[in-house]
KOLBA-223027 format. One record per residue (C-alpha): residue in one letter; x, y negated, z. Coordinates in nm, 3 decimals. Layout:
% KOLBA-223027
SITE  code       xx       yy       zz
SITE     A        X        Y        Z
...
//
This chain:
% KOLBA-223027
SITE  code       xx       yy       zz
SITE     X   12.175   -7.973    1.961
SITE     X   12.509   -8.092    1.913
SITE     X   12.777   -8.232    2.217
SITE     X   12.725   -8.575    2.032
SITE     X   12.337   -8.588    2.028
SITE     X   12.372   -8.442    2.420
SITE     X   12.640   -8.764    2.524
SITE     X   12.382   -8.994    2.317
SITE     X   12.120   -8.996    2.571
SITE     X   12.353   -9.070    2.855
SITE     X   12.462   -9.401    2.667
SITE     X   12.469   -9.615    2.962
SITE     X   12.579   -9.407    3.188
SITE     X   12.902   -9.428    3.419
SITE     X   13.063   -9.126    3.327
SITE     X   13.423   -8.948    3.362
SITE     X   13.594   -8.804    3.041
SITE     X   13.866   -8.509    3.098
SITE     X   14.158   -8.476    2.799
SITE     X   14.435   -8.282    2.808
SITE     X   14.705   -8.532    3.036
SITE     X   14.449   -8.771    3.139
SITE     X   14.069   -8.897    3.228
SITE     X   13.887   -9.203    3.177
SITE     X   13.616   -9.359    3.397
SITE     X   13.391   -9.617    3.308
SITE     X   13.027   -9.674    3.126
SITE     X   12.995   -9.474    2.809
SITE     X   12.876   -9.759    2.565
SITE     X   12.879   -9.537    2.226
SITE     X   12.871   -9.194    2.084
SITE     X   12.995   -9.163    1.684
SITE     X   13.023   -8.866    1.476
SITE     X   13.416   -8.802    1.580
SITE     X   13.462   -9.046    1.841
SITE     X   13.269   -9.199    2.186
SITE     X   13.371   -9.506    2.343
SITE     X   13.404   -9.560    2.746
SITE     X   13.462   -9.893    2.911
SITE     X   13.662   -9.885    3.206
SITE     X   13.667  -10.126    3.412
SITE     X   13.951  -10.330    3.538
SITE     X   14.190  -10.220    3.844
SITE     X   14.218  -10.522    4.029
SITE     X   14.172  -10.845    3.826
SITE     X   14.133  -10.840    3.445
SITE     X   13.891  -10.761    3.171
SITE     X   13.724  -10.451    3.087
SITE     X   13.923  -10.211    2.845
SITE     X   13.735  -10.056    2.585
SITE     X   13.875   -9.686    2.494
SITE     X   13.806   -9.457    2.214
SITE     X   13.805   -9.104    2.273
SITE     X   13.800   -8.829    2.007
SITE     X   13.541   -8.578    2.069
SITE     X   13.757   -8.307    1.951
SITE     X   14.018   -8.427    2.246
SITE     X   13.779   -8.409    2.510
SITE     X   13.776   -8.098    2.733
SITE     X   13.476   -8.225    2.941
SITE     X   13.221   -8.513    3.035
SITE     X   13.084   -8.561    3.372
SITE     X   12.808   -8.774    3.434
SITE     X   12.768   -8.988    3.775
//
């Protein structure tokens, strides 16, 4: 099993994404080949941002 095939059945899922200087929060709306994608939501007023991750940058995943 692969770390892509693992994050692809938590598609969905809020989740929190740890890379080096930073970490995302959101809903993890897609898992690629070299990438996943995590939409965070907004801080007070304001869209949604979409952000794309590379999977090598990623030092962990935590699911909520």
């Amino acid at each position: 099993m692969t770390f892509q095939s693992i994050l692809t059945s938590f598609v969905g899922r809020t989740v929190e994404v740890v890379v080096p200087g930073s970490m995302y929060e959101g809903t993890l709306i897609s898992v690629q080949n070299s990438v996943i994608q995590v939409e965070e939501p907004p801080v007070v007023y304001g869209q949604f941002v979409t952000v794309t991750i590379p999977t090598t940058s990623i030092d962990y995943v935590r699911i909520l």
